[in-house]
N, C-alpha and C positions, 0 to 999 in steps of 0.2 A: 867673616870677621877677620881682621887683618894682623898678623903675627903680630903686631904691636902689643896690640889691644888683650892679643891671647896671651902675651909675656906678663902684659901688666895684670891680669887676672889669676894668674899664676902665682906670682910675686904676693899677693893679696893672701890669695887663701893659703901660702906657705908661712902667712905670718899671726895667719885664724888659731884658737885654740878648738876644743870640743866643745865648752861652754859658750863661744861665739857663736859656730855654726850652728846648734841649737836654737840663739836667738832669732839669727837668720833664720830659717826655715819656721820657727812660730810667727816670725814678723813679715812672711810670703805668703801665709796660707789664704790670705785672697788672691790671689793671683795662680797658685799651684796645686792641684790637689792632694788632698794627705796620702795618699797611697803612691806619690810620685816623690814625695818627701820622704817616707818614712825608711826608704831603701839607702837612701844617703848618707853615707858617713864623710867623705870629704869635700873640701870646701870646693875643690874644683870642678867635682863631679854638681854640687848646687850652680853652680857660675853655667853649669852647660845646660842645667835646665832653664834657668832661666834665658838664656840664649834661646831655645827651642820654642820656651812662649813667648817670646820676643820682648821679653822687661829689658833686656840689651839688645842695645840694635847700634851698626854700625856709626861710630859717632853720637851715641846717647847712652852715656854712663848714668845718669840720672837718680835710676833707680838703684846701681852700689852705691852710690855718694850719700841717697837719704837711708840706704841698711845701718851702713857704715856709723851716720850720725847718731842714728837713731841706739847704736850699741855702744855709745861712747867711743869708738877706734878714731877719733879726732886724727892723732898719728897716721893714721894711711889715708887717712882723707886729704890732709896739706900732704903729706909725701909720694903718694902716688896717684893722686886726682887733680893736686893744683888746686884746691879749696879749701877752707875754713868752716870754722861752725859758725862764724857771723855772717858765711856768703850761706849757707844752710839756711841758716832761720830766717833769710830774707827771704827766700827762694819759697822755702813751704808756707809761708804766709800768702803767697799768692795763692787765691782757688783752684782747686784743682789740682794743685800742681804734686800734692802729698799721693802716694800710692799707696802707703800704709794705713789703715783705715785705722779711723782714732780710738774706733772698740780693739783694734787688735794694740793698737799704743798702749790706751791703758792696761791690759791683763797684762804687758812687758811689766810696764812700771809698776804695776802691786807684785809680780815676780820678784822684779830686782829691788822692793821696798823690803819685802817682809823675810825676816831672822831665820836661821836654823831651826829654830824654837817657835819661831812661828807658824813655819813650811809644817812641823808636828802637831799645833794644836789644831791646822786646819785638816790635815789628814785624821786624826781621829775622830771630829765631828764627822769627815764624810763619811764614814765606816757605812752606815747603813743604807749609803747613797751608789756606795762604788764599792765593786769587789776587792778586797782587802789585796791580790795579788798587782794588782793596778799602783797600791798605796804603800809601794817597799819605803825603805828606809833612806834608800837614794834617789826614789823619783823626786827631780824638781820639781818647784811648781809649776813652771811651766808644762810641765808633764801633769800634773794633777790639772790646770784650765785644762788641756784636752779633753782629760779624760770627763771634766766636769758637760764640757760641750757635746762629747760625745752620748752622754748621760741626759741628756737636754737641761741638766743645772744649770746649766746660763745659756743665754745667748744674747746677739747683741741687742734686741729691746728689752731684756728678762734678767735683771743682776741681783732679783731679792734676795734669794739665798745667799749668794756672795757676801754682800752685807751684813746679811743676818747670823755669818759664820763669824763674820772679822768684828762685829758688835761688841762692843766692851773691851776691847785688847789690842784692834788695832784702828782708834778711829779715824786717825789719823790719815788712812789710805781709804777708809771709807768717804772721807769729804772727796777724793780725786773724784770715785764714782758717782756721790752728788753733784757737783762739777759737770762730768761726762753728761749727766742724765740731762742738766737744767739746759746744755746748748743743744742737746740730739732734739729736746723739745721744741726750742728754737727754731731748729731744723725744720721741724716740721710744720710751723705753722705757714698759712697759705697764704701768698699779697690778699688783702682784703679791700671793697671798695667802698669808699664812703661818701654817703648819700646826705643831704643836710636839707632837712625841711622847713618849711617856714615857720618860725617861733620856737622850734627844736633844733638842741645840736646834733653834733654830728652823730650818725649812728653806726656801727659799725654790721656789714653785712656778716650772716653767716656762713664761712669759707665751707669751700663745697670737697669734701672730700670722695676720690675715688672705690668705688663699690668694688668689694670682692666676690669672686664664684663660691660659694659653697663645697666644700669639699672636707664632706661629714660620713661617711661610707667607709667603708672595710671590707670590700673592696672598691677603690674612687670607680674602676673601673676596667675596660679592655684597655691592652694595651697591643696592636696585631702587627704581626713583620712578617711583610712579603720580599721574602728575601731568593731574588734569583740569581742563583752560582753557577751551575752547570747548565749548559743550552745546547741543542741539540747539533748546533755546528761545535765544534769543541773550543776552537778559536777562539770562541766568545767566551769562555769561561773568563767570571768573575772574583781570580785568586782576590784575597782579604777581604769578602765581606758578610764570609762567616765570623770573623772576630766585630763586623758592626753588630750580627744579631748579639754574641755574644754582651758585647758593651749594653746595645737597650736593652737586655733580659734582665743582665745587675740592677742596670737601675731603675728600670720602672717595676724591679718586685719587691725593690729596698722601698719606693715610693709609692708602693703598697697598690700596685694595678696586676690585675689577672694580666699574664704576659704569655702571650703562644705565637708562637713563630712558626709560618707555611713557607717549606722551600720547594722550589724549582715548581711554577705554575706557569701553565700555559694562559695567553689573554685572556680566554672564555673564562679558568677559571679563577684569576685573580679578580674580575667583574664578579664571578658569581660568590668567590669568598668572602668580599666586602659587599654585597648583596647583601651574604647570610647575618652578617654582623649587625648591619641595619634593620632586619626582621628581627633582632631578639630584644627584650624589654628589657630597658635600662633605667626602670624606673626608679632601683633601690640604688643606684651611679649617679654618680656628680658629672663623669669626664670621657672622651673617646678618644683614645692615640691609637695613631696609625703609622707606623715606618712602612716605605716602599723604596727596593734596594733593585736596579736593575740597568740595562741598558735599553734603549727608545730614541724615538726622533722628536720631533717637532708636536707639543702638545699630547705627547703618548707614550706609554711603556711599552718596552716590550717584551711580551715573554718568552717562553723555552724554544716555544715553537718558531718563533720569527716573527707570528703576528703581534697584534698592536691595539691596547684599551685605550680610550678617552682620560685624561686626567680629574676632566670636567666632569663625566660620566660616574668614574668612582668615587669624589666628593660629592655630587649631587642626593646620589644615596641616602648622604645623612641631613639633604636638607629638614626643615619642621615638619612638611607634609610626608616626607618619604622616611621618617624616623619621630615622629614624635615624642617617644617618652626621652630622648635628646634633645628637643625642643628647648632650649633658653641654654641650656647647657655646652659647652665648650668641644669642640671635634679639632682635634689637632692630627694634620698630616704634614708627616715631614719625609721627602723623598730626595733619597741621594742619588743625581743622575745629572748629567751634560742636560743645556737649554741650545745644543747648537754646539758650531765645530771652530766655532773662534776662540782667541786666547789672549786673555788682558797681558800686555807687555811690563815688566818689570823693570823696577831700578835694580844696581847694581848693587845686593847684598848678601848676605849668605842666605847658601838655600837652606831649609829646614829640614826635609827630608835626603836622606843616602839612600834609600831601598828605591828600588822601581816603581815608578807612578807609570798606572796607565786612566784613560778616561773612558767615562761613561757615558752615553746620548742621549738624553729626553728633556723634552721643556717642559712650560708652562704658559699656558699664557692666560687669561683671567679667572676666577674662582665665582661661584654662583654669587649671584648679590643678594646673600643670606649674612643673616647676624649669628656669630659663635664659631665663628667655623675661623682658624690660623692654616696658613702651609708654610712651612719652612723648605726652601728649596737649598740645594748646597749651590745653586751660581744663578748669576742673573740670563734673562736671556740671551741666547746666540751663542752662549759661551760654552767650554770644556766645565767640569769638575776633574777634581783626580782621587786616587783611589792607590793607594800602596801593596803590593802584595803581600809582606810583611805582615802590617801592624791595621789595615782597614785603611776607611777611607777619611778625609781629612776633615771633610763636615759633620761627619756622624760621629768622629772619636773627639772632636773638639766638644762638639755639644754635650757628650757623655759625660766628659772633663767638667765644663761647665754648669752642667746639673748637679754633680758631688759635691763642687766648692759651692754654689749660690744659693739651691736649695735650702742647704741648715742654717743660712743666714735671712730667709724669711724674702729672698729676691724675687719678683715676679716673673713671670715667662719671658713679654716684651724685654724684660731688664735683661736676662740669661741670654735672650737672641740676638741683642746688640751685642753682648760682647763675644760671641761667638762669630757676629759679621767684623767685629773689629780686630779680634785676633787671625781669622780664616784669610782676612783683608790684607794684612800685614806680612803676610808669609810670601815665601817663593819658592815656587814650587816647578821644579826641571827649568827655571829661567824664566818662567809666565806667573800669572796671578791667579785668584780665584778670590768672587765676591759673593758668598751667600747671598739669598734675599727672605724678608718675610711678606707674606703679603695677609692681613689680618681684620678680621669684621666681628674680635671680638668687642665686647661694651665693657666689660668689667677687669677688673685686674684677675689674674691667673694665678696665685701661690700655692705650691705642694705643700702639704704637711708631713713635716719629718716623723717617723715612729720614734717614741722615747728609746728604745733597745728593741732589736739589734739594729748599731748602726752599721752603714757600709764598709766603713772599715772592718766591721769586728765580724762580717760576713767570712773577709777573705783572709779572715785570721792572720791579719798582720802585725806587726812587733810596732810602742808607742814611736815618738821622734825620739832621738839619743837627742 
């Protein structure tokens, strides 16, 4: 990013109050996860995260100019953007073009609608909903949606409660949510086609809506990480990706899957441990995840030892015949490794990473032609991944990222892996690229179910947003 751009960001948040940057970081949280927010107290410590998930990128203000609108700061929008609120409204009228999702607009605007007095009478109906330490005397509302979201009080297809609090006192912000509701319907209904028979009008067909997986269990499932660190030549050791098993342990036990992680296996027995996994009955399971964390070549892992499994071989496992009670059921493996020793060339922007990237080696190349079975790979073939020794590596902590923010919003798998190829995509990383891929023969849509309590946040006992 170019001192310009870092002055004028600076200039920005030196003219934020607290009650600003508050709204920013409520009006990010699709884009950021809470636990990346909640550490933030000033405004230019937010301006760098969002730098890092790329909402800024050299030459695309975009997304300050619709925060900015969106909290009233008109003033820094003509003073240090060169825009207006009438070049605004034009602009988010186009599709797509809004990044603030219209469920997170509205809880701004019933924030900034409702009185002193009102922020009280809705905190004392939650009393039996939310722990009263949650519901001091200075949590904003803003602070109470949190907490209500993190309570599963609302979410964004789910606002009866909300209504049901604000009912007779303030209906006024209830019509917004009627509002909200009659277009997300809209939303969703599907192009229909119409068929017109002879001496009948037209009829209209009924739109086919996509089937979701079942995921009614406690537990959905395994969740298994073969994570290899140390290898018997030492060279190879895998610095940061014991912080990947740690990231999938969070969240696939927050999303409620048995989660056991095997390090440093040798080939035979990362074959024979996803073997074992396939031999056990998952009858009373919805779901099977698999992370594999290692270095390999061309269509193979490889383990401690130097030898080398099939990729092919350890999905096959779970095909219907060699796993049945998985049969119609969803097997997801997601392996963070090089497909090859090439490197997508980058444009000139900032890198995102300062710690040392090093890469990893193994491809992929086709997946059994069975139904239910996803792999997420971190690159396309022939190419590097990279891997930080810091902080892990950039596919598996993006994805982790991704699962905390789109999970509680009711996001499907396919939907989560786009934007983790879109964000992965966008980055630069030592001067090169890196393109995740999916390759997927599920049939039905994939969504987690959030536990009502404990959410992820309240695992890592973290403090609300200021």
């Amino acid at each position: 990013m170019s001192a310009d751009v870092q002055k004028l960001l600076s200039d920005i948040s030196e003219a934020l109050i607290t009650d600003e940057l508050a709204a920013l970081k409520f009006l990010s949280l699709d884009h950021v996860p809470m636990r990346k927010l909640e550490a933030i107290q000033r405004a230019q410590d937010f301006f760098e995260v969002l730098q890092e998930k790329g909402m800024i990128e050299a030459g695309n203000l975009s997304f300050v100019k619709e925060l900015l609108y969106r909290i009233g700061r008109i003033d820094l929008l003509v003073a240090q953007l060169g825009s207006s609120r009438e070049e605004m409204e034009r602009e988010l009228q186009i599709p797509g073009r809004a990044k603030v999702s219209a469920y997170r607009q509205l809880l701004y605007e019933i924030a900034e609608d409702l009185t002193q007095e009102d922020v009280k009478r809705v905190k004392f109906l939650l009393q039996k909903h939310i722990p009263r330490k949650k519901l001091q005397d200075n949590a904003s509302m803003l602070k109470v949606s949190l907490e209500m979201e993190r309570n599963g009080i609302i979410k964004e297809d789910d606002l009866a409660m909300l209504k049901d609090i604000l009912k007779g006192f303030r209906d006024d912000v209830n019509k917004k949510i009627y509002t909200y509701e009659e277009k997300k319907k809209e939303k969703l209904h599907y192009p229909v086609s119409v068929s017109v028979h002879p001496g009948q009008g037209a009829e209209r067909e009924t739109p086919h809506v996509v089937e979701s997986y079942k995921m009614k269990n406690n537990p959905h499932g395994y969740c298994v990480i073969l994570n290899n660190y140390i290898f018997k030549n030492l060279h190879e050791t895998r610095e940061g990706t014991v912080k990947d098993g740690e990231a999938v342990k969070r969240v696939f036990k927050w999303l409620q899957f048995e989660t056991v992680e095997h390090m440093d296996l040798e080939a035979k027995q990362m074959y024979a441990k996803v073997k074992e996994y396939s031999k056990k009955d998952h009858s009373n399971m919805d779901c099977f995840v698999c992370f594999i964390f290692s270095h390999g070549d061309k269509d193979k892992i490889k383990g401690i030892d130097h030898e080398f499994v099939n990729i092919k071989d350890l999905v096959s496992c779970f095909t219907g015949s060699n796993c049945p009670s998985l049969a119609g059921k969803p097997k997801l493996f997601f392996i963070q490794a090089c497909q090859g020793s090439g490197v997508h060339p980058a444009v000139t922007v900032k890198e995102d990473f300062s710690g040392h990237l090093e890469t990893d080696a193994t491809p992929l190349t086709s997946i059994p032609d069975q139904a239910d079975i996803l792999i997420g790979m971190a690159t396309v073939e022939g190419f590097e991944s990279y891997r930080c020794e810091e902080t892990g590596s950039v596919y598996i902590q993006c994805l982790c990222d991704k699962m905390e923010l789109l999970c509680p919003l009711r996001k499907d798998l396919i939907t989560i892996l786009t934007e983790v190829n879109n964000e992965v995509g966008r980055r630069v990383l030592n001067g090169w690229k890196q393109m995740p891929k999916i390759t997927s023969t599920l049939r039905k849509e994939l969504i987690f179910q959030i536990p009502q309590c404990p959410s992820i946040e309240k695992q890592k006992n973290k403090n609300t947003l200021s």
